[in-house]
N, C-alpha and C positions, 0 to 999 in steps of 0.2 A: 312692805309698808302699805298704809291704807289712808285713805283718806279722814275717813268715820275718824278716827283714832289721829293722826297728825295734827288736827284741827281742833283744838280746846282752851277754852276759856279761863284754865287755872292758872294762879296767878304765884309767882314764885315767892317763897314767905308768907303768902297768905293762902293756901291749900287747905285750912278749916273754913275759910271765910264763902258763905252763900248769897245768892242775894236772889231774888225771882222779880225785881226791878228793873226797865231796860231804860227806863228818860229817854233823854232826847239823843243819846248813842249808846251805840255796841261796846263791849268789852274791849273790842280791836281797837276802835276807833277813840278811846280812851286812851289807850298805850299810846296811839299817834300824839296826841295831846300832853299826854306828860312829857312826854320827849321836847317838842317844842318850845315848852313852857320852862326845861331845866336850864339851869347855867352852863353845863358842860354842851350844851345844843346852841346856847347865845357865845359862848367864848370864840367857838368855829370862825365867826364872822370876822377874827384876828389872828387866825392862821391860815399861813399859808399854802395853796396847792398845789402850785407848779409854781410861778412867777411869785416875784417880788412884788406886795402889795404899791405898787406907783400914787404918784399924786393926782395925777392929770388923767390916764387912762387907766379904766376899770376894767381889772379880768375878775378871772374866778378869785373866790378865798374859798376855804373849805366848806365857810355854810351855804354861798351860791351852787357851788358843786353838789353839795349833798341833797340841795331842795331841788333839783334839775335830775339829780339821779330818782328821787324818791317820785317826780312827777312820770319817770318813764318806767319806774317800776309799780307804778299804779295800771299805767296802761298796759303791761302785762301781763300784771295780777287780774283785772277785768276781764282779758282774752283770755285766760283760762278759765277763769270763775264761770264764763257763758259758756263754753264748753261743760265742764263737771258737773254743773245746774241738771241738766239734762239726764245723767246719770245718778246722780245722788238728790234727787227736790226732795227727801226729807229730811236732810244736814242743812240746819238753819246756818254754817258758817262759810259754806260754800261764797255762796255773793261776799262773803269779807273777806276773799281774797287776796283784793286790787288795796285794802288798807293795810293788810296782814304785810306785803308785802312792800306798801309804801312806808309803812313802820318800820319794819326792817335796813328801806333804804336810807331812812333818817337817823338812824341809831350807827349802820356802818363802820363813821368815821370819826365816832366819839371818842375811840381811844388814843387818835393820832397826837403824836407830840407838835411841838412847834417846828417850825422852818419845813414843812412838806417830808416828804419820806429822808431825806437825810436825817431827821431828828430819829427816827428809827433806830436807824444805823449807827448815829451819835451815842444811844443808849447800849445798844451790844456794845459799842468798840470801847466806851469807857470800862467795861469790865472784861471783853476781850485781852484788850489792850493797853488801857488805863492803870491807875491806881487801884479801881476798882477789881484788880486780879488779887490782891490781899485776903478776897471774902470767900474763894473759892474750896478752901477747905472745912469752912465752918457750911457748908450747901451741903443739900443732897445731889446729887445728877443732873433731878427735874428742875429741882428747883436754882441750880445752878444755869442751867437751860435756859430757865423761862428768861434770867437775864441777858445770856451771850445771843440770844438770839429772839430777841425781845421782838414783838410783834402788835401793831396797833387792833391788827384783828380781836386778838384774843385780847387786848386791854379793854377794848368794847365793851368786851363782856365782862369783865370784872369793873368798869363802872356803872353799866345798870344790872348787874348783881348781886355786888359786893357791899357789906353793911359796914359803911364807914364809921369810922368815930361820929355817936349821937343821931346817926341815921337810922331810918328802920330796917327791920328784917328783910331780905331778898333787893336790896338798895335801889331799882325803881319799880319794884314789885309790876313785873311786866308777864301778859301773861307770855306761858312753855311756847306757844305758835312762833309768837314772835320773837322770841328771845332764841329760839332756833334758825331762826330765820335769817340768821346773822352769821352763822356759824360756817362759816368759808372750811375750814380745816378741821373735821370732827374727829381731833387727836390732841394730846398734849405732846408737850414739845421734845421730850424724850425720842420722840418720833419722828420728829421734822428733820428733814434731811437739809433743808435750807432755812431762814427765816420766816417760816410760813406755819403757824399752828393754832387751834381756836380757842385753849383754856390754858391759864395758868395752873400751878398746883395748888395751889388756893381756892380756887373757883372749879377745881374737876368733879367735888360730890355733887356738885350744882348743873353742871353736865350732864354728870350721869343718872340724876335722877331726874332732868327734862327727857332723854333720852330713852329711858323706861315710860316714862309716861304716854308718849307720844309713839313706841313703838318703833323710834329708828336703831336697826339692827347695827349689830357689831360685825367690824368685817370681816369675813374667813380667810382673805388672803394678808391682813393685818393683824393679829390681834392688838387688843388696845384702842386700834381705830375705828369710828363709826363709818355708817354711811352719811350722806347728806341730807339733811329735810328737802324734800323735794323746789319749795320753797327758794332755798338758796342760787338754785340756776337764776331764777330769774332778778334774784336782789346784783346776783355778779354780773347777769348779765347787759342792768340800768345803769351800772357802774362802768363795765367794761366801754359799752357806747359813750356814753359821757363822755369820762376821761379823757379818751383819743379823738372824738371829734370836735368837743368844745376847746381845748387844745387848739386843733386847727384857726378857729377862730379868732383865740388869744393871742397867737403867732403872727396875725394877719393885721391884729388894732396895734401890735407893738411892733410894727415893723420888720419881725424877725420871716417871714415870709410872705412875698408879693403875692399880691391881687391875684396874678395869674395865675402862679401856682398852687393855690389852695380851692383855685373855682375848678381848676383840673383834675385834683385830689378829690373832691365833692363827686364831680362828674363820672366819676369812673366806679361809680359802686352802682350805676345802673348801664343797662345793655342795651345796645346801639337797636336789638330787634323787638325780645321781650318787655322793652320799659320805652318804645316807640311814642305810644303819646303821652307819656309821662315828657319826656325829654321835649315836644312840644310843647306843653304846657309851660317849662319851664323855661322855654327859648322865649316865649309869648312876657311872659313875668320880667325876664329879664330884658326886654323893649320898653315896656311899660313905667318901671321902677328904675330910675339911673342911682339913686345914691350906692353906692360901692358898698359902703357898711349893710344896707341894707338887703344889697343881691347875698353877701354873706351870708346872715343871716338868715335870709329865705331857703340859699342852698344848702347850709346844715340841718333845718327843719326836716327839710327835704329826704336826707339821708337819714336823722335818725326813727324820721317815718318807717322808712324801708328798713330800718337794720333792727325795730322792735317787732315787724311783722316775720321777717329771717328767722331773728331767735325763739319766735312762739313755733316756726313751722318744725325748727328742731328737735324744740323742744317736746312738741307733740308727737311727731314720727320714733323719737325716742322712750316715750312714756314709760313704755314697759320695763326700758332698759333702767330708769332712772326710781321707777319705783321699788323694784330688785336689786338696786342698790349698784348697780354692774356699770353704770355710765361714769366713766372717768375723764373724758374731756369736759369743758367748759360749754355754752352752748356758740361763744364765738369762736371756739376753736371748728366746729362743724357746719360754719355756714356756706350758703351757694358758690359755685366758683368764683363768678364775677364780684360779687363781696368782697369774697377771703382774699384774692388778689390783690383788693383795692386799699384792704387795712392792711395787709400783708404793707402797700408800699406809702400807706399813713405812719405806721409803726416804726419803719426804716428812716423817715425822712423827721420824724419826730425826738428819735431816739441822737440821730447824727445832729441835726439842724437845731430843734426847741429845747430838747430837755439838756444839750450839753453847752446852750447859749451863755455866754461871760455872765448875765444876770442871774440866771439860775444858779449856774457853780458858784457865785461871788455869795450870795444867802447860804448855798449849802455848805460852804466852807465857815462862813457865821457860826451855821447852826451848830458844828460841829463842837467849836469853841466854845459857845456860851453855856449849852445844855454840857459838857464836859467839865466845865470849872463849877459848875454850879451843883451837880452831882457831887464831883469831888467833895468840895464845901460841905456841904450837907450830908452825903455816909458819912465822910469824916467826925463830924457833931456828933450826929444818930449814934456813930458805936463806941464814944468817948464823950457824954453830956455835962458830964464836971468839970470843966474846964470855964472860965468863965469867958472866952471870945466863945466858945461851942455853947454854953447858954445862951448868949445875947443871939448867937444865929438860930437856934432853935425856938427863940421865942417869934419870929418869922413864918414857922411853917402853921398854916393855918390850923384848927382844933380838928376837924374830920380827917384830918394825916397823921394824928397823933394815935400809936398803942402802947399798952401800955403789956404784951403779951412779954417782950425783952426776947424774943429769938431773932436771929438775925435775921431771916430772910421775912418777916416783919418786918422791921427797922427799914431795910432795904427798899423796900414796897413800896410802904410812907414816904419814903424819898422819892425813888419814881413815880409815885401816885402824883405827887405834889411838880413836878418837873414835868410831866408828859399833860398834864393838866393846863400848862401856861398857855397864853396868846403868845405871839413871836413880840408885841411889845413890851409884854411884863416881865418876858426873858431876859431880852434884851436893858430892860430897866434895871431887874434885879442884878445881872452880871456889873455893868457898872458900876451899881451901889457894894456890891460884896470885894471888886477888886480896887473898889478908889478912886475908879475912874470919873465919878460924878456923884456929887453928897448933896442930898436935900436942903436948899435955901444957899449953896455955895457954886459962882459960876466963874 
């Protein structure tokens, strides 16, 4: 792969369209701007990440999480870009790599359902396990697939490329860069050996013709599967920092882990000799500054300081590897000892402690329920519309969910389109209204 070639400006669905106009932004920095500006970008702000959205104390929701990833994947994308500059100064898109790539990070977790990654899981298991096992002979393979093991990655990407009902061609006509840029798993799901893949069958020519375009190779030791846009290391790896260390944080305002133990968590991703007056600086801050919340929050800066400069160093000592297509870890899988030790024992204490907290399970076990009955509900209409309770709930699903193609795994789609689309309150709304438990104007 090359750079010249990874790097372009065309725009999915609009591939006739030219313009020799630049205003007052780039091309790149456009797509950053559409995404912003969509509803599936503002919905985020009522689902949730890890925790139960609380009344009193603020953690993450999806869209704090996602604007906290896209800020540290700008700061990567810049550390490269000043590097490549140097090599390529006549690729006008070199410098738009810090947005290319904070586009990316803002698009990520567009396709996540409600209730954090249980909604996920909710969606496989109603047609693993569900009612939803009835569909399984009217599928092909893939596309039985893309259900049993449904994945918000690859939903990502069939909401900013998929032309909904009354929407336009290439659905947020973003340009190949970016829309690569996303692509965590350059396979369809026939492939995936676990819940992990990056297009549906529906959105694969759309794949495969970003993927011509831009020059990313097909694997030899897969076929079917791509390589990665180079790109992607670093949208996974503003994500990866995030997730695990703003975590920490969240742990820390809900009480689910002391003071102590998360300033010692913090501490330990730098070295008592190599990070010598770093650790004074920080003994010095932490004299100065007594509110608690706030040494917190200076010593997570602090770390994801150092864990954005870790992942560029890998990521550059890897280059070669990565543009040959041959680099198969992540780049926090190959960071410095003192690091990898230190989320090695973030990860452990996250996994036992935070994410298996009564609160967390108590939503996830929610999420399970509502996004399940309401699936039900809804394929059930979708594959039986004459019925007059399956009209009155059909007239429910909004006009951009509606096709009118009549194959199943259509119908099917529209359904999950429409369900993986909710905030956790319109879920939770709808489920009441659809099973009784609560009717507008009756209390």
């Amino acid at each position: 792969m090359n750079w010249n070639q990874l790097l372009s400006a065309k725009r999915l669905g609009m591939e006739g369209w030219t313009t020799d106009k630049t205003g007052d932004r780039s091309q790149f920095q456009r797509d950053y701007d559409r995404i912003v500006f969509s509803s599936p970008f503002r919905r985020m702000q009522n689902k949730t990440q890890v925790f139960p959205l609380p009344e009193h104390i603020f953690v993450h929701n999806r869209l704090t999480h996602t604007l906290e990833v896209a800020s540290v994947g700008r700061s990567l994308g810049n550390i490269l870009a000043e590097k490549l500059v140097k090599e390529f100064p006549e690729n006008p898109f070199i410098p738009e790599i810090g947005t290319i790539v904070s586009t990316a990070c803002l698009a990520h977790d567009l396709g996540n359902p409600p209730f954090g990654h249980s909604g996920e899981s909710a969606i496989s298991d109603f047609f693993k396990n569900g009612t939803g096992k009835e569909f399984q002979q009217q599928l092909t393979v893939g596309e039985w697939k893309d259900f049993t093991h449904f994945d918000g990655n690859a939903n990502a990407f069939r909401v900013l490329t998929h032309q909904f009902n009354g929407k336009r061609p290439g659905g947020f006509a973003l340009t190949y860069s970016s829309l690569a840029g996303i692509v965590k798993y350059p396979y369809e799901s026939v492939l995936a050996e676990k819940p992990k893949f990056g297009f549906f069958q529906s959105e694969k020519e759309n794949y495969l013709k970003i993927a011509a375009e831009l020059g990313i190779d097909e694997s030899t030791s897969q076929p079917g599967s791509f390589c990665r846009h180079p790109l992607v290391y670093l949208v996974e790896a503003a994500d990866d920092i995030c997730y695990q260390i703003m975590d920490l944080e969240d742990a820390y305002k809900l009480g689910i882990l002391s003071y102590d133990k998360v300033y010692s968590l913090f501490l330990a991703f730098y070295d008592a000799e190599t990070d010598a007056k770093q650790l004074a600086s920080i003994d010095k801050t932490m004299k100065r500054v007594t509110d608690r919340n706030e040494q917190i929050g200076y010593l997570r800066a602090g770390v994801i300081g150092k864990l954005i400069h870790a992942a560029m160093a890998v990521f550059t000592d890897h280059l070669d590897e990565i543009m040959q297509g041959r680099f198969t870890k992540s780049l926090m899988d190959r960071l410095p000892e003192t690091q990898a030790a230190a989320m090695k024992v973030v990860k452990e204490i996250s996994y036992k402690q935070v994410y298996a907290h009564r609160s967390v399970v108590e939503i996830e076990i929610a999420g399970y329920k509502i996004i399940g009955t309401i699936l039900q509900e809804f394929a059930g209409a979708m594959m039986n519309p004459t019925g007059t309770y399956n009209k009155k709930l059909l007239s429910l699903l909004p006009d951009q969910y509606k096709n009118e193609s009549g194959s199943v795994y259509a119908n099917l789609q529209s359904v999950v389109d429409f369900v993986s689309g909710m905030t956790d309150v319109f879920a939770l709304d709808l489920y009441r209204k659809i099973t009784g438990i609560n009717l507008p104007g009756i209390r």
